[in-house]
Structures are given as structure tokens and as C-alpha cells.
N, C-alpha and C positions, 0 to 999 in steps of 0.2 A: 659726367653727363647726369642731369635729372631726369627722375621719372616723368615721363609722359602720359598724362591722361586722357583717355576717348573717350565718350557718351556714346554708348549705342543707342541711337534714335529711334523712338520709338517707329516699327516697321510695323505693329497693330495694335489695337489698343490694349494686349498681353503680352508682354516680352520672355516668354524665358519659365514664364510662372503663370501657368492657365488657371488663375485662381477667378470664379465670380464676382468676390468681392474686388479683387481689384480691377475687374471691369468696370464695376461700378463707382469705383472710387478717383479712375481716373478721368483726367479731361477729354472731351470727343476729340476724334482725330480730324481737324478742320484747319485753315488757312492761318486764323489767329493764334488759335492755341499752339502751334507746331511753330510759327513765327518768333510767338514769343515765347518758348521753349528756347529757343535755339539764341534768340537775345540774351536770357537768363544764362546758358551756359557757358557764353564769349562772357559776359557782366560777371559770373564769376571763378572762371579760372581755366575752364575745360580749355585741353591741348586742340582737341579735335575731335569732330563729331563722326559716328561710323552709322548708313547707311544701306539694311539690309535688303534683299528685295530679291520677288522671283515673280513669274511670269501668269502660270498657268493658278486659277480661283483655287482655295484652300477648301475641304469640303465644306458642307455645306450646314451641319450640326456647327463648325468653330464661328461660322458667321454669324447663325442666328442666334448664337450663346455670346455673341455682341464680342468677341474676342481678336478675329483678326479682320474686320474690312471696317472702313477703305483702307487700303493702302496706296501711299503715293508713290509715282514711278520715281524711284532713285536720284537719277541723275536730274529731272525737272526738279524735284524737292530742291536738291541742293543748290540750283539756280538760284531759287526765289530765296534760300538760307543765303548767297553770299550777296543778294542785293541788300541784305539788311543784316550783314555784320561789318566786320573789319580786319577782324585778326584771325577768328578760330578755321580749324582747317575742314574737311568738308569730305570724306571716302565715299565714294558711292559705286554702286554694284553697276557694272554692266555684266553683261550675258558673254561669251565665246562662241557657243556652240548654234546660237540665232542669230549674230549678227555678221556682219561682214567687219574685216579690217579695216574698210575705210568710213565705216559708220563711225566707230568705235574712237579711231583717231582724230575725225574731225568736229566729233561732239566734245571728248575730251579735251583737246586743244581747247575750242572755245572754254571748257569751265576753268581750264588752268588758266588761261589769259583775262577772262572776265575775274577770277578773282583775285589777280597778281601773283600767283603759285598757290594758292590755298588750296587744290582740288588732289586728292585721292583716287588710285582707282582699287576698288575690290574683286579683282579676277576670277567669275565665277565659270565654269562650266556648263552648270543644270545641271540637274539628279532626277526627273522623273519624265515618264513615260508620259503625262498629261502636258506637258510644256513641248515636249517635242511635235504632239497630236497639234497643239494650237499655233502651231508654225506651219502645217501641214507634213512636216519631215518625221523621218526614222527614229528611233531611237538609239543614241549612239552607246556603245556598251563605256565604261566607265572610265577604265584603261586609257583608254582611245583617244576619249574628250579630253585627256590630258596630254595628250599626243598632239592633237588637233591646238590645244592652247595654247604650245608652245609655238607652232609655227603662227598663230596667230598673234602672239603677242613682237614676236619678231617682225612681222611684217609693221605692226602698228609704231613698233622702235624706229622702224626706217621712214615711215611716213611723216613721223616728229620731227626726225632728223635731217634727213635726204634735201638736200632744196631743188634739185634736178629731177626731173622724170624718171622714173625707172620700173624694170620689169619683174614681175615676182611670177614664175609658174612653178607651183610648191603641189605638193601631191592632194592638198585639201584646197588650197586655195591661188585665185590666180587674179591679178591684175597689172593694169599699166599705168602709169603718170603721176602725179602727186596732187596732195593736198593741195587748196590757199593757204594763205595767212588767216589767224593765224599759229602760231606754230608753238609750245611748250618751250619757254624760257630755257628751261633743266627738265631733266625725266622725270614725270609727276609721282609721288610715292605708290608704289605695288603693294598690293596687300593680299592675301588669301588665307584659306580657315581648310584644308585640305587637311584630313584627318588620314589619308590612307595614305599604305608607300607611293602610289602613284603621286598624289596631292604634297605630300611632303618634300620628294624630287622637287617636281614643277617648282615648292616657295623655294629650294634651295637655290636653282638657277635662275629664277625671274623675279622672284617679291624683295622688298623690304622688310616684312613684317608676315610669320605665321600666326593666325589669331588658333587659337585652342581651347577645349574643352580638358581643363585638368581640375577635380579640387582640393588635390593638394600637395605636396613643395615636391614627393617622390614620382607624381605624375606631372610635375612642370619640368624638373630634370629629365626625366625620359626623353620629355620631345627634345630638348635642347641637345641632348647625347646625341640625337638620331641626327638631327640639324648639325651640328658641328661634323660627324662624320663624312655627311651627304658637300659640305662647306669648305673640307680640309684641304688646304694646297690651293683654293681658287681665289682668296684674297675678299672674296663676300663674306658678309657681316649680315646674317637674317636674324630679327631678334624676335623672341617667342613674345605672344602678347596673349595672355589667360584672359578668358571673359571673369567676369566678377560680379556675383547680385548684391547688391549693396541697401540699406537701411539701417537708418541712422537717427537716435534718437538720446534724447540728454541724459535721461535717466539711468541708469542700472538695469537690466534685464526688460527693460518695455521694446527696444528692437526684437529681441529674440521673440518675447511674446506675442508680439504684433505679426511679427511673420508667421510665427504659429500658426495663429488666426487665419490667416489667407490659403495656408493650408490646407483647413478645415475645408474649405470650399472650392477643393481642384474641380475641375469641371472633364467627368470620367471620358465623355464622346470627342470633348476637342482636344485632350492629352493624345488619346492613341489616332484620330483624325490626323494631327498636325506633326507629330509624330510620322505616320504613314506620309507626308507630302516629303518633310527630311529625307526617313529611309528609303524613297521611290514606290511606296506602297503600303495600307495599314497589314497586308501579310506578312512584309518583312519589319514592320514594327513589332507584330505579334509575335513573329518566330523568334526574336531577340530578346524579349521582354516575357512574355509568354511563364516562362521557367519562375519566375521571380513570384507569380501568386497576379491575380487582378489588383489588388488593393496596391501591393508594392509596386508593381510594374506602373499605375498610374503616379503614383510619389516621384519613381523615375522618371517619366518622361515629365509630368507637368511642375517640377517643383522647384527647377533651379538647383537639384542638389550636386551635379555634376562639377558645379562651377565655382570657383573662389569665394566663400562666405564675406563678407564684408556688413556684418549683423552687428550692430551694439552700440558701443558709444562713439562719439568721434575719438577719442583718447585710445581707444580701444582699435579702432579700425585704421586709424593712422600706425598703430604699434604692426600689426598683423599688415600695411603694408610698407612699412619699413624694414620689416625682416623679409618680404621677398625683396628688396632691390638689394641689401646685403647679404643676404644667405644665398641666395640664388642666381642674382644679376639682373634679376626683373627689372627693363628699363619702360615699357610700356606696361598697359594695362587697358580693358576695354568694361566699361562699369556699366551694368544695366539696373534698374531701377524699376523693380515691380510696379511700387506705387509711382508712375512718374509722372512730375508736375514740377513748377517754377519753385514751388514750398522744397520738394526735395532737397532738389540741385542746388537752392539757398543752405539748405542744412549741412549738404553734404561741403559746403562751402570752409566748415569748421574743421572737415578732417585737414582741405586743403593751406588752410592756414595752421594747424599743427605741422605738417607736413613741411610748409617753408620755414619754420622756424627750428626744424632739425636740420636743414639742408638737403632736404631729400628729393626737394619739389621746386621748382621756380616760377612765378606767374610769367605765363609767354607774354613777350612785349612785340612781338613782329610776325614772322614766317614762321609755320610751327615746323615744318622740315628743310 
């Protein structure tokens, strides 16, 4: 098997790295530039694109710090992305815990079939108190909502599946009859990013794919340890997928520089803001970080440093990821891009042809799963 590469698409116009500068350095988040983002990443190479998304407004310092809005909703993005591709594959968030099983199943269906299997789902739950308030509902303790996921994804298995009517009265949810057409060819890929024991369960039984935060090879084995444990005797295969920031520049030390650079300019209100919508609130941001000093604790939250470096040259960042698929068995990977623009994902185009010419990587010609 070759590695498999994602683009996480931009979800605002700061992914990962609440830097100023590279607010301003990238493109607005609009119809065209997100089009042709996603043309440039089928054009050249990307396996498939990961679309994040959540519900409830980011506060309101990250907006006017031009950082996270607009955001487009998920699943519509990836619409209008497989009317103008071909090949590349398309993950996109839905919600659990706001939507119904039969929403979820027949909007799905439609993107798996409008794009000939190319559609993704990313199995989220919800993590905050403000997403729950703008449904009008409770807030479900956290446990729970993975409780709650599981029968909900069950129920959505059989709606794909079932072609006869049937009855589901399950302790969270209840209905009768089936979908139309039409209907998921194959079970469309599962994905989730479940960092706790609870979240880790659910990817072992339900997902394809754990995405994770590690940055480096003894916290990408851990997850894997836990994943095979959780895996052993049931004949599934979940493969860990580490997010990765990536910049990429020809020269000797001008990647590392440049990110330096962007650095300089984390923007202190929307770290621990955006931060606070992740952990369900900026007190439980603070309680976590807190300890770490203000200055450090903003490094952590806004800088990308959690997550797989992919800094330097293409020669260089192809090397560092050719030892995760052989050191470690890393078969996917999920790349974000500070500065992201058509120019990047061109540049990062070099790692990808070092990449096919050790055998590590293959350009998709079809279905990417």
C-alpha cells in the first residue's frame, strides 16, 4: 500500500496556526478561491481533501482578528468541490448529536452517489455548550455523545443498507421506513479525530481512519498501541492518520525561517478563544495551559507545534515522510498548510514527486478508497 495524502481544507482562513500574518497572506475564503484550491489539489496529487466544521460562531476577538469566518458548511462545500473535480475524494463533517439518522443518511448517500464513491464522512459528536444552546438542546456530557454516536451510526448503516422498511426503537433514537434512492454503492469511508478513551473505542468499532494530534513517531505509536489493542481478534484495520503542518521551500533553512516569522505574530485573543471552542470553554483552555506561563501556553495553542513538522525542503520533508510509512507504518497522513494557496499545494507538489519516485506514494488515478 502507498501513502495516502489529505489536504485539510481550509475551515477559516487560519488552520492550525493563528498567525496575523498569515491571515493576511492568504487568499479570502470565497466561491473562487476555495474552487480553485480544490482544482489545484486533484491537478496535483492530493489523495483527498478533509473538511472540518462545527456549528455554533467562534468567539468573536478570532473573527474580527479576520481568522476564522466565513466558514462554509461541510457537507454543501463538498458539493460544489465534486462538481468541479474528478478524482480527488471529499471527507466532510457532519454532526451526531444535532442531527437525526435519517438526515445524515440521505444527504450522505446523495454525496457518495453524486460523486461516484468519492464522499467521506467525518464522525463528529460536538464538544461545546454553545452548539448545543443553538439547537435549543441540553448539553450532552461527553461519554455519552459517544454512546449516542454509536447507535446513531448503526442506524445510518442500515438506512444505506436495508432496502425494505424497518423499525429502529433504540434508547436515543427511534424511526420507521427507509430512505429513497439513492443509496451508497459501498459504505462510504468513516473517519474521526476522537482523542479520548471514549473517542478512541467509537474509531476502533465504527471508523476507518483515527486522525490524531501527535508530533512525534513515540506519540504516533501510542495511539496505534491503543488502536490495535482496542482492534485485536475483530478483524478491523483502523489506520492512524497524524495531522502534519507543512511548508515547503527550495532553499536551505528559508522554510524554517519563514515559519518562524509567522510565529512572531500569533494573535494572543484568538489562540486561547479558539482554543476555548475545542476544549468546550476558554476556562478549560486556561485550566490546561494555564501552568505553561501566558507566552508559552499561546505557542501551544496557536502554533501548530503539536502536530507533525513538515518544515524545510521538499528533499527533506519527503525524507521525514518516508520514515513514518516505514518506521512506523504511517499509511495516511492529513497536511495543513498555514500559508494555504494554489502556490503552496504547487510547491508541495515536489515533495510529491520525490515521494513517487522512492515508491512511497502513487498518483491516484481513480477511487481514492
Amino acid at each position: 500500500m502507498s501513502l495516502s495524502i489529505g489536504y485539510f481544507f481550509p475551515a477559516g482562513q487560519t488552520n492550525h496556526v493563528w498567525s496575523d500574518e498569515a491571515a493576511r497572506r492568504t487568499p479570502r475564503l470565497n466561491r473562487e478561491n476555495l474552487l480553485e484550491l480544490a482544482r489545484t489539489a486533484e491537478d496535483v496529487g492530493f489523495d483527498s481533501l478533509f473538511i472540518a466544521d462545527n456549528w455554533s460562531g467562534h468567539q468573536r476577538a478570532a473573527e474580527l482578528a479576520g481568522h476564522q469566518s466565513p466558514a462554509y458548511h461541510a457537507p454543501l462545500l463538498a458539493m460544489g468541490i465534486f462538481a468541479v473535480t474528478e478524482r480527488i475524494g471529499v471527507v466532510s463533517t457532519f454532526h451526531t448529536t444535532h442531527h437525526k439518522p435519517a438526515h445524515v443518511a440521505r444527504m450522505g448517500a446523495t454525496l457518495a452517489d453524486f460523486s461516484s464513491g468519492r464522499w467521506g464522512w467525518n464522525v463528529v459528536t460536538g464538544f461545546s455548550d454553545a452548539e448545543a444552546a443553538l439547537f435549543g438542546e441540553e448539553f450532552v456530557p461527553h461519554d455519552e455523545r459517544y454512546t449516542m454516536a454509536a447507535e446513531f451510526v448503526d442506524v445510518v448503516d442500515r438506512l444505506w443498507t436495508e432496502q425494505e422498511p424497518f423499525d429502529h426503537d433504540g434508547r436515543y433514537y427511534r424511526l420507521k421506513g427507509r430512505i429513497k434512492a439513492p443509496r451508497p454503492a459501498r459504505r462510504p469511508r468513516l473517519v474521526s479525530a476522537g482523542a479520548s478513551e471514549a473517542g478512541t473505542a467509537f474509531a476502533a468499532r465504527y471508523c476507518d481512519e483515527l486522525v490524531t494530534l501527535a508530533k512525534d513517531d513515540d506519540g504516533l505509536r501510542g495511539v496505534e498501541s491503543r488502536l490495535a489493542g482496542l482492534t485485536a481478534g475483530t478483524g478491523r484495520n483502523v489506520s492512524v492518520t497524524p495531522f502534519a503542518i507543512a511548508l515547503v521551500r527550495d532553499g536551505e533553512g528559508q522554510a524554517e525561517e519563514e515559519y518562524a516569522g509567522l510565529l512572531e505574530s500569533l494573535n494572543h485573543d484568538a489562540a486561547w478563544e479558539i482554543a476555548g471552542d475545542i476544549l468546550g470553554s476558554i476556562e478549560s483552555a486556561r485550566a490546561m495551559f494555564d501552568k505553561l506561563g501566558e507566552d508559552k501556553a499561546v505557542r501551544a495553542l496557536g502554533s501548530g507545534e503539536a502536530m507533525i513538522q513538515l518544515v524545510g525542503t521538499p528533499e527533506q520533508v519527503a525524507e521525514r515522510l518516508t520514515r513514518l510509512t516505514s518506521e512506523i507504518d504511517i499509511r495516511n497522513i492529513l497536511v495543513n498548510f498555514p500559508l494555504w494557496s494554489p502556490a503552496e499545494l504547487r510547491g508541495f507538489g515536489k515533495v510529491l514527486d520525490l515521494l513517487a519516485e522512492a515508491g512511497v506514494w502513487s498518483r491516484p488515478t481513480g477511487r481514492p478508497w
